[in-house]
C-alpha positions as CSV (number, residue, x, y, z in Angstrom):
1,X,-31.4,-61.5,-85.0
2,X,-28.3,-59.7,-85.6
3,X,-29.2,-56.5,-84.4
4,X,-31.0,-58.1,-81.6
5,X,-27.4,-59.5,-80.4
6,X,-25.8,-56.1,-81.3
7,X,-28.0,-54.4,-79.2
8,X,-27.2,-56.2,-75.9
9,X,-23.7,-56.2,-76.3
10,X,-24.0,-52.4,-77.0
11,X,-25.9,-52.6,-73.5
12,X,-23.7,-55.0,-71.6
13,X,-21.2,-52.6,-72.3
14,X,-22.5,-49.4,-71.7
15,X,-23.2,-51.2,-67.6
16,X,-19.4,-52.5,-67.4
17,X,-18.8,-48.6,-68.2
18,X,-21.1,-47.6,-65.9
19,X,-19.8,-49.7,-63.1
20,X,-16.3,-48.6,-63.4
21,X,-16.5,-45.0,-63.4
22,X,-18.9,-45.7,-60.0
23,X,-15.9,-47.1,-58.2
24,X,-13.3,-44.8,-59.6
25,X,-14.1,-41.9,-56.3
26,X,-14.4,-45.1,-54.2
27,X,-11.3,-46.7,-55.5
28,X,-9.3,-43.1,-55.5
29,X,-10.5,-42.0,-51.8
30,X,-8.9,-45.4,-50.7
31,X,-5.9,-45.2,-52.1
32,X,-5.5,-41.9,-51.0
33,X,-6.3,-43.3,-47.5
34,X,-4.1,-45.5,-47.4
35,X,-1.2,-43.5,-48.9
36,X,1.0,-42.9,-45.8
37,X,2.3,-39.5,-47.9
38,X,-0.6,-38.1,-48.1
39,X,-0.9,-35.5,-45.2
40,X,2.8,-34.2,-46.5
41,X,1.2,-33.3,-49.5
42,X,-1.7,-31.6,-47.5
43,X,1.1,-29.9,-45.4
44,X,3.0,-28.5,-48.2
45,X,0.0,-27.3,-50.0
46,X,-0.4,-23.1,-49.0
47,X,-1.6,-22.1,-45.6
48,X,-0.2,-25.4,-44.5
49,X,1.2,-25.8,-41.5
50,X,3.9,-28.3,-41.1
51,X,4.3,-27.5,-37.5
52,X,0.7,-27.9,-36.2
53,X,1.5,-30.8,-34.5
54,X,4.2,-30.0,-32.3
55,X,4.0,-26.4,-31.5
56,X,1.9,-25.5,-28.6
57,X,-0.6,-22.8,-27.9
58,X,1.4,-20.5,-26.1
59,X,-1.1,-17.3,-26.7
60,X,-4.3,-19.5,-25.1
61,X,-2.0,-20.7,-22.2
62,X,-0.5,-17.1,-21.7
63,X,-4.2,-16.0,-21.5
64,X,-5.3,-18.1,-19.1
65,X,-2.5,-17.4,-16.5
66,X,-3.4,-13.6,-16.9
67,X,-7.2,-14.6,-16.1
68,X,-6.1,-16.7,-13.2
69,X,-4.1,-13.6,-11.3
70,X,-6.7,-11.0,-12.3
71,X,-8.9,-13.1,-10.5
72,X,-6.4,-14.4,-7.3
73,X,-3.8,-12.2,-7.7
74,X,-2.9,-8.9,-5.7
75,X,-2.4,-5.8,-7.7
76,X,-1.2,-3.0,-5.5
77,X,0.0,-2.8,-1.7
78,X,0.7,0.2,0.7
79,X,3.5,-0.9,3.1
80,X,3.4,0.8,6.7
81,X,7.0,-0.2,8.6
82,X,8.7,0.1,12.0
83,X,12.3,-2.1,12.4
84,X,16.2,-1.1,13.5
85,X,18.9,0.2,11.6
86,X,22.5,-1.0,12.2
87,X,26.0,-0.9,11.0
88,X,29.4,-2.9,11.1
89,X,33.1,-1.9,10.8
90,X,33.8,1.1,12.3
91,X,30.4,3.0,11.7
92,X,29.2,0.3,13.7
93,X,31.3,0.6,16.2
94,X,31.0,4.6,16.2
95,X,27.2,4.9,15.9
96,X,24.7,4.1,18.5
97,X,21.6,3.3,17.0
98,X,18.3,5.2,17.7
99,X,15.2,2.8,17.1
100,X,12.7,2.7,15.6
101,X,13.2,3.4,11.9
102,X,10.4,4.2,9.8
103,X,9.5,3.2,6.6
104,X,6.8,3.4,3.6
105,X,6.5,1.7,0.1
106,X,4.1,1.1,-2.3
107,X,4.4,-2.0,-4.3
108,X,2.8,-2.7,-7.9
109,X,2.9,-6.4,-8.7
110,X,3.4,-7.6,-12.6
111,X,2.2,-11.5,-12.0
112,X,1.9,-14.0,-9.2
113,X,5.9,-13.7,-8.9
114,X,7.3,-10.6,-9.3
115,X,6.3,-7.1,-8.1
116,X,8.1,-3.7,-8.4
117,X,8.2,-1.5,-4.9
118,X,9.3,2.6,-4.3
119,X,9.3,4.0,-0.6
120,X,11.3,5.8,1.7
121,X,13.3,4.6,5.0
122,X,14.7,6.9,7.7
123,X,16.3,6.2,10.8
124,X,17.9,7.9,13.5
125,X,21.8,7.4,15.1
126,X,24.3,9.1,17.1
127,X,28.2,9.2,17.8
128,X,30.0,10.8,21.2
129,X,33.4,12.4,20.1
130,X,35.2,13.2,23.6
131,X,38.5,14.4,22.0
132,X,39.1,16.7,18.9
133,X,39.3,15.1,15.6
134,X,41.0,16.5,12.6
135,X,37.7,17.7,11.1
136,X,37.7,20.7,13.6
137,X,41.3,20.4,14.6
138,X,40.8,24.0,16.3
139,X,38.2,23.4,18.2
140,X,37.4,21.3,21.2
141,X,36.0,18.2,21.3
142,X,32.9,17.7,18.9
143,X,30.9,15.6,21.6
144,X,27.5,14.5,20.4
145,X,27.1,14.1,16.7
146,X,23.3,13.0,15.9
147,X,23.2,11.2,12.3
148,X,20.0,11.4,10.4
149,X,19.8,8.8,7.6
150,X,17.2,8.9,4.9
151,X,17.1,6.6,1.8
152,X,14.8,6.5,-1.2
153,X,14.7,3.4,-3.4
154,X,13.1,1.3,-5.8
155,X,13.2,-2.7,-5.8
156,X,12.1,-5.7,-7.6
157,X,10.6,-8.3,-5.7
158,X,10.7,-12.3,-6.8
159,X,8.2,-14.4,-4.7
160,X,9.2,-18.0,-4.6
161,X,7.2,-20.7,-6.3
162,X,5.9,-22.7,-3.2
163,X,3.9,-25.1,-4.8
164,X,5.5,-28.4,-3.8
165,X,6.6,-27.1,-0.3
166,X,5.3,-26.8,3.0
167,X,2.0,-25.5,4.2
168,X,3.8,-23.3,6.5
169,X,6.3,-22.1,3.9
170,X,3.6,-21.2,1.5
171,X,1.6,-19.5,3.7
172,X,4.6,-17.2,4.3
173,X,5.0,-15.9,0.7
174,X,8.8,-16.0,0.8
175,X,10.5,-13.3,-1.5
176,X,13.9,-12.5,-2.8
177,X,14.7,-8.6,-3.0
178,X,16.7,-6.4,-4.7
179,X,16.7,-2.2,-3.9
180,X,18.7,0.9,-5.3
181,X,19.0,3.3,-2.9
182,X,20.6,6.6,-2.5
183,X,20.8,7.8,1.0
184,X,21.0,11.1,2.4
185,X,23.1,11.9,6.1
186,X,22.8,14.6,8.4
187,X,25.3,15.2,10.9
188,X,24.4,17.7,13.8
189,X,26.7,19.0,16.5
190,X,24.3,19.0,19.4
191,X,27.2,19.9,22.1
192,X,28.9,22.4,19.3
193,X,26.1,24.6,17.7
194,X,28.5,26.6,16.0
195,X,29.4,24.2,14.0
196,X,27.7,23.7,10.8
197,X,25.6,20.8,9.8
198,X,27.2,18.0,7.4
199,X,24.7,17.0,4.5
200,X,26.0,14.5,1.8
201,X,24.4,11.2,0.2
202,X,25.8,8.5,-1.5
203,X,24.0,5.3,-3.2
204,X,23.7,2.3,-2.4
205,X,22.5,-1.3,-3.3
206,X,20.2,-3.3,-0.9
207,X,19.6,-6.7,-1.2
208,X,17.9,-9.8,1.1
209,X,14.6,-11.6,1.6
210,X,11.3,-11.2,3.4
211,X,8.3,-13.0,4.3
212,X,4.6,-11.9,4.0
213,X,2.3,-13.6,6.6
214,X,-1.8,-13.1,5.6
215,X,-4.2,-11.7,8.2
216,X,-6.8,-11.8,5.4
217,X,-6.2,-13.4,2.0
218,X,-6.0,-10.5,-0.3
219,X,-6.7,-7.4,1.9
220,X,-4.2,-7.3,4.7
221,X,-0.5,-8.9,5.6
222,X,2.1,-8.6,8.4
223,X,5.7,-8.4,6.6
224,X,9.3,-9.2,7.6
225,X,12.2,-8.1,5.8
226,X,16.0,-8.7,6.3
227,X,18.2,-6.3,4.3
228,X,22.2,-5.8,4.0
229,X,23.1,-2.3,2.3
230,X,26.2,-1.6,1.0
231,X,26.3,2.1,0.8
232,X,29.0,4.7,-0.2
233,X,28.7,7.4,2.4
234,X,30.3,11.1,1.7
235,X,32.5,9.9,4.7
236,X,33.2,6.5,4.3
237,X,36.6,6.7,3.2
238,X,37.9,10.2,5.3
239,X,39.7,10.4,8.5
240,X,37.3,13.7,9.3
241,X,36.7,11.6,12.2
242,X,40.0,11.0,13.4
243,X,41.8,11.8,16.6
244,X,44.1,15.0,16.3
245,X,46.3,13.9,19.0
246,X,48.0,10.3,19.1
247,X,45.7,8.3,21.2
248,X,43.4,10.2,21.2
249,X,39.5,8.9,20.8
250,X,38.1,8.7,16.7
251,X,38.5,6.9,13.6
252,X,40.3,6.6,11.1
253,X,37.6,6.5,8.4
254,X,33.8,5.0,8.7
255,X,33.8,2.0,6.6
256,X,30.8,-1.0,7.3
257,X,28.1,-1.9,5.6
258,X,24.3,-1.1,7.0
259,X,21.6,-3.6,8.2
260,X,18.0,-3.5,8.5
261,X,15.4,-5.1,9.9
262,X,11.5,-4.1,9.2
263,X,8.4,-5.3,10.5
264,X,5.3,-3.8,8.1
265,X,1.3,-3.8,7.8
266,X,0.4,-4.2,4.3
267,X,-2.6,-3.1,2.4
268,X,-3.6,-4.5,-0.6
269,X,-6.3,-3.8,-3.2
């Protein structure tokens, strides 16, 4: 009898056993449930990452931008140009202008808003010097002086983000440009062949907007572009120009700043 009764107790106790270490994972997987310190301890375990949660995913977003303008975007343009050349303070009031001036660029664009653009602008003036000017002091009057004005430079473009404006304003393509330039002159004495030619350049800064108007999305545009150009011509600040005699027709130096307006067909692939 007594080892009867020893042997269920031995038995009774070996289930109570049992059961517990059953609900121990249980019991354990709760508390650590529950345990508001918990993902801390995950965080500061290695190749944690305590700033998962906040930081986003710049390199997935940057990647999808770059697949939106290979697909939409433009890459490259050719830029075809006619438009006037003018001038204020004195070279303006010296020069006559000689439209059209001609232009070409080529434009390679980075992203949806900004583009890089070389080319080359010429245009065509001319001055009438009816009295002798201290340039050529022994000579007679110069009389007609035709200007030649070439400029190279290279610009950055910004296109404006038109999403929340007009229909009208976005289909424009608005853009904000800045050039450096260097420009070359020619002065030829058409009434005075004797008289050598006078070649200098200076450089210059351009700066202004334009518009871009789409004939077909893509593949071809009609542009407009509004530029000032300060410019430091080789006779800008000389009295070459200058009447010898008091009274006399010139000026005193050829200070202004130059203007531009160009209408252009652009190609793009």
């Amino acid at each position: 009898m007594k080892k009867t009764m020893k042997f269920y107790l031995i038995l009774i106790f070996l289930v109570i056993g049992g059961l517990n270490l059953g609900t121990l994972p249980k019991a354990y997987a709760q508390d650590s449930a529950n345990d508001i310190f918990a993902a801390d301890d995950d965080d500061l375990n290695l190749g944690g990452d305590i700033f998962t949660d906040f930081s986003e995913d710049v390199e997935n977003a940057k990647v999808v931008e770059d697949e939106r303008f290979y697909r939409y975007g433009r890459f490259f343009s050719f830029n075809a140009s006619l438009g006037l050349t003018t001038f204020d303070g004195n070279r303006g009031l010296a020069y006559e202008n000689s439209p059209p001036s001609f232009g070409i660029s080529f434009t390679f664009f980075k992203d949806f808003l900004t583009a890089l653009t070389l080319g080359v602008e010429f245009s065509k003036h001319s001055m009438f010097l009816k009295d002798p000017v201290k340039a050529f002091p022994n000579s007679s009057a110069p009389g007609l002086v035709e200007v030649s004005m070439l400029r190279v430079f290279m610009g950055y473009r910004y296109y404006i983000e038109t999403a929340n404006l007009g229909t009208a304003i976005t289909y424009s393509n608005p853009y904000l440009i800045g050039r450096l330039e260097y420009w070359y002159q020619t002065n030829r004495y058409i009434d005075q062949t004797e008289l050598p030619k006078d070649i200098g350049g200076g450089l210059g800064f351009g700066g202004g907007f334009g518009l871009e108007f789409p004939i077909e999305l893509k593949e071809s545009y009609v542009g407009l572009e509004f530029l000032i150009h300060t410019v430091n011509f080789p006779d800008k600040n000389t009295q070459k120009f200058a009447p010898v005699n008091a009274g006399g027709y010139g000026f005193e130096n050829l200070g202004g700043n130059a203007y531009s307006t160009m209408v252009s067909y652009v190609f793009n692939w």
